[in-house]
N, C-alpha and C positions, 0 to 999 in steps of 0.2 A: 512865107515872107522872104526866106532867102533867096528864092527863084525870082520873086516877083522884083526884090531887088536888084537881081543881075543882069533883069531885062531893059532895066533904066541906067545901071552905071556899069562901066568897066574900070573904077575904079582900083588899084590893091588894096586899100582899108574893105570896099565893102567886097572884093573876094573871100580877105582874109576872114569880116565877117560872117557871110555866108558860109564858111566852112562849121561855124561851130556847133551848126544845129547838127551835121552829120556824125561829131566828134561825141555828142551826148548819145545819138541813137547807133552807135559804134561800126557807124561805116566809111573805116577810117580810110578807105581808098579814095573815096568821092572827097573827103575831106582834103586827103591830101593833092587830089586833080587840083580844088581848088584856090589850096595855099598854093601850088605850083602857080597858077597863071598869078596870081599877085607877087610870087617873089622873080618871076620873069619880068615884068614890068618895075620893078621898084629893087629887085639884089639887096632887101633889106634882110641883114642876120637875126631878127626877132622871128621872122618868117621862117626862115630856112631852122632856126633853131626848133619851130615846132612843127614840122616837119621828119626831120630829126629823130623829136620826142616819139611821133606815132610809130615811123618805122620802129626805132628800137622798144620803145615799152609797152606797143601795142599791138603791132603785127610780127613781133618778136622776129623783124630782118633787122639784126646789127649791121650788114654788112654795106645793106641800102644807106643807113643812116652813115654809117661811113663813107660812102662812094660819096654822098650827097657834100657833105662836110670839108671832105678834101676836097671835091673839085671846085667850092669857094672858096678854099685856100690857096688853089692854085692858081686861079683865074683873078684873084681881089685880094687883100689882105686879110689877113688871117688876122683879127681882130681877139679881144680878150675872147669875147664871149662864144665866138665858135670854137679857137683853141681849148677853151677851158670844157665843150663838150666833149672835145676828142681825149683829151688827158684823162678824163673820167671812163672813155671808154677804153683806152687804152691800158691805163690802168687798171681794170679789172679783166683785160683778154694778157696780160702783163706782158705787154710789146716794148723792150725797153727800148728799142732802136726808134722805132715810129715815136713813141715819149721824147724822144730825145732831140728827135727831128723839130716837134713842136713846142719845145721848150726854146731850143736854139733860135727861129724862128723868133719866138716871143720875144726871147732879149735881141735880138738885133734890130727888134720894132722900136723896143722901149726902151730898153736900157735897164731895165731894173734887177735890182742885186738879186731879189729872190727867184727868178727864172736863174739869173747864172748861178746860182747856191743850188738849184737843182739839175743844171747841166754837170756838176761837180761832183751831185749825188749821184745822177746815173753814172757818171763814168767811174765812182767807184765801185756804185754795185758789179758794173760791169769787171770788178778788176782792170781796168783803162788805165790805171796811175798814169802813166805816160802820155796819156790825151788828157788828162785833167791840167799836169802842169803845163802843156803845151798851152791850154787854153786860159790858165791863170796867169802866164807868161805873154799872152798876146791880143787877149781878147779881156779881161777881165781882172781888174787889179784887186785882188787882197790879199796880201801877204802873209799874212800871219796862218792863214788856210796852206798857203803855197811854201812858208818852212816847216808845214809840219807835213805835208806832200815828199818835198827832198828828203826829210828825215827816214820817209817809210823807204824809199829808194835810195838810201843811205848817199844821197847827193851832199855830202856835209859842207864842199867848200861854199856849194850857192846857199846851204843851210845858214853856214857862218855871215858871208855877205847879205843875206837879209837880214838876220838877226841886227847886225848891225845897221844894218837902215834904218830898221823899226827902233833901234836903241834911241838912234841918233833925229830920228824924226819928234822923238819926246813922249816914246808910249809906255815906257819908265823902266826900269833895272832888271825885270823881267831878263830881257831882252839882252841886256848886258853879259848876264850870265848864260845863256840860251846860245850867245855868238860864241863865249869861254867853251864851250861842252862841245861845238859844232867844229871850235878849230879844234881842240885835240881829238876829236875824231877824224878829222879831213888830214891830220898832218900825214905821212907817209912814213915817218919816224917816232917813233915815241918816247925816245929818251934824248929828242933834241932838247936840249936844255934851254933854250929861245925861247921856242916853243912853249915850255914848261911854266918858264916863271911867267911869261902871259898870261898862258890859263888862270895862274894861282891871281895873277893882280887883277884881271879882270873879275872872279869871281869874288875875290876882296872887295873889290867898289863895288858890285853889284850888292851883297849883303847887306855891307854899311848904306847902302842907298834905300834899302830896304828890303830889297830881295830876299826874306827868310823863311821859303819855302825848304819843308825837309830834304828835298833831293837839292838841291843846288849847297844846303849846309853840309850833306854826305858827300858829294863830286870833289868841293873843296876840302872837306876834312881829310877823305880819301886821297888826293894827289898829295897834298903836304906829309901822310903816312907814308904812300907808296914809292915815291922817291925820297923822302928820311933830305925832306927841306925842312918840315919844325912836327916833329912826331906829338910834341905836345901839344900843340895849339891845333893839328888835326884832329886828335882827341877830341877837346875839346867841340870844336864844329858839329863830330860826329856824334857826341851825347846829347848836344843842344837837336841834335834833327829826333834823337830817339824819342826826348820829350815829346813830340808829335804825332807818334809812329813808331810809340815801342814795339811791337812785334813785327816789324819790316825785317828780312831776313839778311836782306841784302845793307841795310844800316847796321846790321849785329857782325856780318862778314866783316865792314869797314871796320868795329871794334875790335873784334878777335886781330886783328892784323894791325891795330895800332899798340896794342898788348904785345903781341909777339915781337914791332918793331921794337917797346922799350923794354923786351924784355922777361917780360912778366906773364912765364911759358902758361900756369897753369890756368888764369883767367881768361888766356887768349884760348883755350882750349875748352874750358866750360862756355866758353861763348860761340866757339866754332860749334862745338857738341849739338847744339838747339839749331845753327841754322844748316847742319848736315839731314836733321834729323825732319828738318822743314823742308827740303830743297833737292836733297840726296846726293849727288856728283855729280850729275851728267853735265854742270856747267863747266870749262876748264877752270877758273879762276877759280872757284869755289875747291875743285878739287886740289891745287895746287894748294892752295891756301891750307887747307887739313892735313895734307901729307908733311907739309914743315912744320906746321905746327907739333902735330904727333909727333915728330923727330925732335922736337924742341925738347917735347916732355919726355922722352928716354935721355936726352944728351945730360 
């Protein structure tokens, strides 16, 4: 019937159907001669897609199916449904650069956020940090992806300027204090006193706004300790984070050191003792912290 058919039509519907009787009796080469003449006449991706299908899962040439694949991509748009066969095979030969090609590719077709969320992913599999932000900076707006980018690349002043974007765009207090953290990292001084009580006011309104995550409650407890602006009311801050996060090492550090600023050698010292004993030295500030303290407790 499919012969008899081909001698009446040249149809590509009835090529493509005359391929399937080959595809049951698995000779998948005559099959594919004659998905070729239909997808020659008609450049439809359903065609080429099973095509595709036989080279790779039939006659076990990935490489066909590939040649095949690309060069509709290169000749015609690279539509969902071909891209999404190369990604799958790309994906499993783990070509991340070729992946990458067709992901980018996809979103300059479409636009859509999940191709660019995975041009972001490869380029950090890739360790790429540097072509990620290029690309969140000029091809793809999401910010809040793009200040935690700077942060990894300790870019803090563009950290602090988005932070406040995002503050100030209305994505809530988060943010507020997220910009507090970015400028005392980005300053180049650290006991500009400016500087200082911004951080503290910023992270002020941020809590009161709602911001009472544990680390934002320790960053602020901690700077009111460590420059001896209000040692109590940093305490304070910093047992309210504990409730969250008793065994945080770096929240029991901020204790020990708000002890030792009011004072009170040997509690600062029982509290350093557990997070030495969590932590060990190798951080400076941690070790700093232990060495006065212990010196507190002989003085």
């Amino acid at each position: 019937l499919s012969k008899s058919l081909l001698q009446v039509s040249t149809e590509p519907i009835d090529y493509e159907l005359a391929a399937n009787p080959y595809i049951l009796t698995q000779e998948y080469k005559k099959a594919i001669n004659l998905l070729d003449e239909a997808y020659k006449e008609s450049f439809n991706s359903e065609i080429l897609i099973k095509i595709a299908t036989l080279y790779a899962n039939y006659l076990k040439d990935i490489e066909s199916a590939i040649a095949r694949l690309e060069n509709h991509r290169r000749n015609y748009e690279c539509d969902e449904r071909i891209c999404y066969q190369l990604i799958e095979i790309y994906t499993k030969q783990e070509k991340i650069d070729k992946l990458m090609d067709v992901y980018r590719e996809l979103y300059d077709t479409t636009k859509n956020d999940q191709y660019a969320e995975k041009i972001v992913q490869g380029y950090m599999y890739q360790k790429e940090v540097d072509k990620a932000i290029t690309f969140l900076e000029h091809d793809y707006e999401n910010d809040p992806l793009l200040y935690e980018l700077y942060l990894i690349k300790k870019l803090y002043a563009k950290a602090q300027q988005t932070a406040e974007k995002l503050y100030h765009a209305g994505l809530g207090p988060r943010w507020l204090a997220e910009s507090a953290m970015a400028l005392y990292e980005s300053s180049p001084d650290k006991n500009d006193r400016t500087m200082i009580l911004s951080v503290i006011n910023k992270l002020a309104k941020a809590i009161q706004e709602g911001a009472n995550e544990p680390t934002y409650l320790n960053y602020y407890g901690y700077t009111l300790i460590d420059y001896d602006i209000d040692v109590e009311k940093g305490l304070a801050a910093v047992e309210e984070a504990l409730k969250s996060d008793s065994t945080n090492s770096y929240f029991r550090d901020s204790l020990a050191w708000g002890y030792y600023k009011s004072g009170e050698c040997q509690r600062a010292y029982d509290e350093m003792r557990q997070v030495v004993d969590a932590e060990g030295l190798n951080e400076p500030e941690i070790a700093d912290h232990w060495m006065k303290i212990k010196a507190c407790i002989k003085e």
